[in-house]
C-alpha positions as MATLAB code, in Angstrom:
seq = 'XXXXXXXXXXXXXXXXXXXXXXXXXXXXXXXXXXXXXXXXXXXXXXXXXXXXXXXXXXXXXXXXXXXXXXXXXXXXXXXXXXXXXXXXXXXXXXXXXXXXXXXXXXXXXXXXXXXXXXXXXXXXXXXXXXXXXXXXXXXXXXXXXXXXXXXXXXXXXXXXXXXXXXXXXXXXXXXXXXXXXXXXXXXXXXXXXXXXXXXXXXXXXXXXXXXXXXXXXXXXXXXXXXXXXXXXXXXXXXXXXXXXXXXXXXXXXXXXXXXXXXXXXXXXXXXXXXXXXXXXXXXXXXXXXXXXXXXXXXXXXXXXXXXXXXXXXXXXXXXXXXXXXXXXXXXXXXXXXXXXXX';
ca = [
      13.642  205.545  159.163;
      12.807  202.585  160.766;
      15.070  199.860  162.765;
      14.198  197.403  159.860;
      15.123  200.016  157.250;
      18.408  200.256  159.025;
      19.412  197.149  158.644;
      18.702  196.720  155.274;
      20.546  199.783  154.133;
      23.424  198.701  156.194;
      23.652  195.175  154.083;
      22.768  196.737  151.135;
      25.024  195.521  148.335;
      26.216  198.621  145.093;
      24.366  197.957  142.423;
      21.325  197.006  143.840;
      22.377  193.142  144.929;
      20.728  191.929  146.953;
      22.347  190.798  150.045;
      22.209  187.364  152.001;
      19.606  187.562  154.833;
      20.646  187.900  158.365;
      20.524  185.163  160.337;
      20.073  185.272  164.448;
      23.161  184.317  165.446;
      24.722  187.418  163.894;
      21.676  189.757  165.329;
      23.008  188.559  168.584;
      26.604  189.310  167.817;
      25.580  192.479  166.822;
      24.102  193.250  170.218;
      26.365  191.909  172.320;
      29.724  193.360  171.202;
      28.481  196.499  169.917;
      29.639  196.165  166.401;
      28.160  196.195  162.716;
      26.826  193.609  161.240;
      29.300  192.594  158.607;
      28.020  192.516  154.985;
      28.137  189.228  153.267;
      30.728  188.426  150.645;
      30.139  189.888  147.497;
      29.069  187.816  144.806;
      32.561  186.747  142.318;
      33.401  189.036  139.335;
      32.556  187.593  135.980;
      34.929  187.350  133.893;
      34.543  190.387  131.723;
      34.894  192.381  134.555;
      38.441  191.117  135.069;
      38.725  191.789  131.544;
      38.243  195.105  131.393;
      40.103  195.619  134.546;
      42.918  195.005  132.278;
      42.543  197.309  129.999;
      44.396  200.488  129.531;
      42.994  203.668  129.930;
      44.392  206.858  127.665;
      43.278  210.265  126.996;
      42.805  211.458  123.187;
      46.347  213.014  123.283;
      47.983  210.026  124.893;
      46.610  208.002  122.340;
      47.949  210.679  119.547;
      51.135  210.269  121.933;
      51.731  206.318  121.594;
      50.692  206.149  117.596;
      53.480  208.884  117.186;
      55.775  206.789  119.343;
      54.877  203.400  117.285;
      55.360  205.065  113.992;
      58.894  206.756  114.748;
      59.805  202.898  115.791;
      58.147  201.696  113.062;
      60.261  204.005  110.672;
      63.512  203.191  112.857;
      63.345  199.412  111.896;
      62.549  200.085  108.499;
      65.795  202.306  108.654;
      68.192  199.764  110.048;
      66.683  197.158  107.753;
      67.386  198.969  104.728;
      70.821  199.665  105.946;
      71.346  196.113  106.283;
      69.699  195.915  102.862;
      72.996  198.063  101.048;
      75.502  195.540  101.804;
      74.135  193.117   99.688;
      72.774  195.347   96.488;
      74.483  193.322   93.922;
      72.538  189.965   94.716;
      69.490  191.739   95.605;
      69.485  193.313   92.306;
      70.197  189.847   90.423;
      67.448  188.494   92.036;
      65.166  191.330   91.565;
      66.031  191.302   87.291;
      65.683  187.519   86.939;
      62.056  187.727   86.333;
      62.386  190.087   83.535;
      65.596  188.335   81.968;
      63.942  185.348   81.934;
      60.690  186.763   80.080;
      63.087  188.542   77.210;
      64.641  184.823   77.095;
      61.596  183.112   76.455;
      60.371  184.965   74.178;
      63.580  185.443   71.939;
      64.791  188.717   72.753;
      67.973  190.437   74.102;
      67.758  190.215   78.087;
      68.510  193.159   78.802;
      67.104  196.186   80.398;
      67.438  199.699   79.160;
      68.702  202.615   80.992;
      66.856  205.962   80.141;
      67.533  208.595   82.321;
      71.820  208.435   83.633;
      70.371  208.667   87.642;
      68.005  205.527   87.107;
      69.897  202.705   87.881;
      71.143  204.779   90.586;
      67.671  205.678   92.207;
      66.743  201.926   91.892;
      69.628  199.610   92.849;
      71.182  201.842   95.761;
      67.948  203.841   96.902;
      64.500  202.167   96.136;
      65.847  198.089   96.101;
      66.859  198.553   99.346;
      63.820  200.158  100.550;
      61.867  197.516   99.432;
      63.662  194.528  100.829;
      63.766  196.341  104.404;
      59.759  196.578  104.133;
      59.438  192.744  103.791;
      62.487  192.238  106.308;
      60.838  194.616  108.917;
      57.720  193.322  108.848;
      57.308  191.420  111.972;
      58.419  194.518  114.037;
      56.146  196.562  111.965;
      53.314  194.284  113.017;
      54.497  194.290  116.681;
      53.876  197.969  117.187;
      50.212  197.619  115.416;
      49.548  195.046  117.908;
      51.008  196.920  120.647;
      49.415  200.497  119.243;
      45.531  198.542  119.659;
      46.194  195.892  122.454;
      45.360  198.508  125.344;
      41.726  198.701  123.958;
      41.304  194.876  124.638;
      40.508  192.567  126.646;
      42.777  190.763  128.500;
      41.600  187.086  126.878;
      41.937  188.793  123.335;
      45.918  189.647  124.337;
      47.049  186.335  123.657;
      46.690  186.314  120.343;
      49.607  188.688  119.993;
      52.234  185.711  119.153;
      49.567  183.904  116.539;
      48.811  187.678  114.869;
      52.480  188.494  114.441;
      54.032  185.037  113.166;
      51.203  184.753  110.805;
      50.650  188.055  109.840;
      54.210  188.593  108.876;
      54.873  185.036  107.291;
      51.377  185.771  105.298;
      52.804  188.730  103.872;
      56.196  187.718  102.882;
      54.626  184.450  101.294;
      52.309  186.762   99.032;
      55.624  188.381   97.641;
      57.111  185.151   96.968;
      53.717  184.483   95.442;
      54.178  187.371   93.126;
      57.615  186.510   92.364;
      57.567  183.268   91.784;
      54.312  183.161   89.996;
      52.033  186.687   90.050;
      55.096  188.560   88.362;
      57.013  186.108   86.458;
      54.089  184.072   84.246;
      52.402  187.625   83.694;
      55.294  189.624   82.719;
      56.068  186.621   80.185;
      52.604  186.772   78.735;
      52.852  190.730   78.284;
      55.980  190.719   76.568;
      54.935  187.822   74.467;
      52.180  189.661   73.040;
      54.275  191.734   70.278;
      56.055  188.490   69.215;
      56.142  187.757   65.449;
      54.401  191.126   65.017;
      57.433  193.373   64.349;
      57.794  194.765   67.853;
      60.850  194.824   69.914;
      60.114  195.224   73.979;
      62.578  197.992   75.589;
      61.719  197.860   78.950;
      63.411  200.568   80.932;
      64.742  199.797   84.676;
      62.550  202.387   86.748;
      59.140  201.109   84.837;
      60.419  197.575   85.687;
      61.005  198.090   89.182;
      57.850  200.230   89.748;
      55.734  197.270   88.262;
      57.886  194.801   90.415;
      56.994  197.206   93.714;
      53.679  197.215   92.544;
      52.940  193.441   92.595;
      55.310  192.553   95.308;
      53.756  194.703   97.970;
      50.066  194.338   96.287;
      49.927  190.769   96.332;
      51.740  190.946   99.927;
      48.671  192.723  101.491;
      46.571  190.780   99.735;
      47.763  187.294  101.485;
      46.409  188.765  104.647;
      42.936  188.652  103.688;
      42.975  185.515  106.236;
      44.108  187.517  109.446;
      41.828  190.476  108.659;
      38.821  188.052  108.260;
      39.703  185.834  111.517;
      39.885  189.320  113.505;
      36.563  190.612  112.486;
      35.316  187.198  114.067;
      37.142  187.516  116.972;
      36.042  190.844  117.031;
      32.426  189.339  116.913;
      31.582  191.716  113.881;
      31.554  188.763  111.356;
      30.492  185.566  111.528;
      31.413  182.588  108.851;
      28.160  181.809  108.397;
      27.099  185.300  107.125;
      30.386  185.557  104.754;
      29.539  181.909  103.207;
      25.832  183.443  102.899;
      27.742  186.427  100.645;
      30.214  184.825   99.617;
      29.084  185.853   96.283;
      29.103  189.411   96.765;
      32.570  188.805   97.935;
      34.091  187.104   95.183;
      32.196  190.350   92.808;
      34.171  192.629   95.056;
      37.711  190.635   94.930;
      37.509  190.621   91.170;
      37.201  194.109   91.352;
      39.677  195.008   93.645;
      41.601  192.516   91.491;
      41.340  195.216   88.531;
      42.075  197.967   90.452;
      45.523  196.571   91.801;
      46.857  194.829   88.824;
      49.229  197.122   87.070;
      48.108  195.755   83.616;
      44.567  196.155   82.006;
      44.473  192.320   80.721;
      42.400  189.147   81.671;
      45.367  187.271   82.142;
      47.226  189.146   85.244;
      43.630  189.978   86.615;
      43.176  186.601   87.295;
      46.223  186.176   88.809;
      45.184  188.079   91.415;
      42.027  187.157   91.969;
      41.987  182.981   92.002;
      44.257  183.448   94.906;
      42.488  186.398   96.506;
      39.238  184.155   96.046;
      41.394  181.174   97.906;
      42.467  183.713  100.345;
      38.773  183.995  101.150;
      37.658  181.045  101.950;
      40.934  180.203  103.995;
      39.834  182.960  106.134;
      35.937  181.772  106.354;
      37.904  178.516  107.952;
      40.404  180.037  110.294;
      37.233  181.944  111.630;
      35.053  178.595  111.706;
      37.473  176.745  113.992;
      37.494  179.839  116.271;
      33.627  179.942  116.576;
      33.888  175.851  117.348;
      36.440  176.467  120.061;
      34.479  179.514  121.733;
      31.536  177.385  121.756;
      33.463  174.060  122.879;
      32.509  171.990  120.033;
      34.613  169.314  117.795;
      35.133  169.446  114.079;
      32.852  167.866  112.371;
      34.823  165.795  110.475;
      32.241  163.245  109.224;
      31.390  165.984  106.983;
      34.115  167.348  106.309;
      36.718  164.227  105.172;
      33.993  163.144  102.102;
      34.684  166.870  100.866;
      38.187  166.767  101.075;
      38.423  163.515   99.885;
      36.328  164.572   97.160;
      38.524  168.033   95.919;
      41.710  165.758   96.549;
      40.361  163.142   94.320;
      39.503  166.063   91.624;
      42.987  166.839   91.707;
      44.520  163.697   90.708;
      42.281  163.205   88.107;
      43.061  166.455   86.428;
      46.833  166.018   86.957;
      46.376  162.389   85.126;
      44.937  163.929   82.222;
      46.513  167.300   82.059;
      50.072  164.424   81.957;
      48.680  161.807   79.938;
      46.389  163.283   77.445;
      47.830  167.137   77.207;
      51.188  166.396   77.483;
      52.608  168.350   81.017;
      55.271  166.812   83.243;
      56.483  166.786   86.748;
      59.710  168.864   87.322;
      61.966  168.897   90.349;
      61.762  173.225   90.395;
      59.321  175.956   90.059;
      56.562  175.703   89.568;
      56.799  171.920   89.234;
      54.013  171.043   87.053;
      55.083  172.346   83.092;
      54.109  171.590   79.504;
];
């Protein structure tokens, strides 16, 4: 190999850089003190490089390792919660019947509920209520240990949305139940038990069937509020983009209404679409939250010369249809749920 070939592998950069040339000065250096000539600087790591210099690196079995370590904390908090949950069974309960007693009331009947079975109220109040309330009370540190279970696989810039995930994620969920309580639950058990009025039928509703239809919507319409997250991860993610879901947006809605009629515990049109107009809301709230994150990765403003005439527009909508829905149909404003009445 020759002299010139020498020097070139000696300044040869990994990765097949190519380094800075040699000037004279250092040639001299070089002969004069005996040393090497000292490779230039290597060029700066881009910043996906330090990115995935921070992430964590685990074998299959220390992965299996941490998701058995998140679950058993998982479980813990869901313990202590519901242990917290048994000192207060007697207004959890009264809040859990109201729904129901105030269905029966509407419609005429005794509110009551029936006990079937002599270890039903049992199983419910003391051992199911309480399990329930400690899912929605946990929640946040359920969501922690998902975030920490899949925050080693990325990057270090995707990290800080651990805070955002968990605050809305959890808040998300608990405002679906209240959703289904206050409006899901209530309005459809009303319009069920309505249906037999004036036709001879008397409604016996039993307390396990009640509570397993209250579980039912309180933790269906819960997972369904976070429709939002899931879509604003798949575009951070960069597996989605807003653009594409507006373009199927269609397909989408086709999908919700079906999804709708698989989670509502009743086969009517009426609680289907209780699901689904918010699911449908849901949707688009999601397509928004990923917008705005698409217009900050690429460093550009809200458009909001477009935007306001919309707004305006739907706002404008709103007011008219509350005018005439007062004026001409007879509803009025009240000062509690849900505010707007006939």
């Amino acid at each position: 190999m020759s002299s010139s070939e020498d020097e070139k592998g000696a300044g040869a950069l990994p990765g097949g850089v190519a380094p800075a040339p040699i000037t004279a000065i250092e040639k001299l250096r070089h002969r004069l003190g005996g040393g090497g000539v000292t490779p230039p600087p290597s060029p700066p790591a881009s910043g996906e490089g330090d990115d995935e210099d921070g992430m964590l690196r685990m074998s299959f079995l220390e992965h299996l390792e941490e998701l058995r370590s998140r679950l058993i904390k998982c479980l813990v908090g869901i313990a202590v919660a519901a242990v917290v949950s048994l000192l207060f069974t007697d207004p959890l309960w009264t809040f859990v019947k109201q729904p129901a007693i105030s269905a029966l009331k509407n419609n005429g009947y005794v509110p009551n509920l029936a006990q079937i079975e002599p270890m039903e109220t049992f199983n419910v109040i003391w051992f199911k209520l309480p399990i329930l309330c400690a899912i929605f009370l946990a929640s946040p540190w359920v969501l922690y240990q998902v975030w920490a279970f899949i925050s080693p696989g990325l990057y270090r810039r995707e990290r800080r949305w651990a805070a955002p995930f968990i605050l809305t994620a959890a808040g998300l969920f608990i405002l679906g139940g209240l959703f289904g309580y206050f409006v899901a639950f209530r309005f459809g058990l009303t319009f069920l038990l309505g249906i037999g009025k004036g036709k001879d039928v008397i409604p016996m509703v039993s307390v396990s069937h009640y509570f397993d239809l209250f579980v039912d919507v309180m933790l269906g319409v819960g997972l369904v509020f976070e429709l939002p997250v899931i879509i604003f991860f798949l575009t951070l993610l960069r597996i989605v983009t807003p653009s594409f879901l507006v373009r199927h947006s269609r397909y989408a809605i086709l999908i919700i209404f079906i999804a709708a009629a698989i989670v509502t515990p009743t086969p009517d049109i009426f609680n289907m679409m209780l699901f689904a107009v918010p699911m449908c809301l849901l949707f688009y709230v999601g397509i928004f939250a990923g917008y705005l994150l698409v217009l900050h990765r690429e460093h550009r403003k809200f458009p909001w010369r477009k935007a306001l005439p919309i707004m305006l527009g739907v706002l404008l909508l709103l007011l008219v249809g509350a005018y005439l829905a007062i004026t001409k149909y007879g509803w009025k404003i009240v000062l509690h749920w849900p505010f707007f009445i006939r």
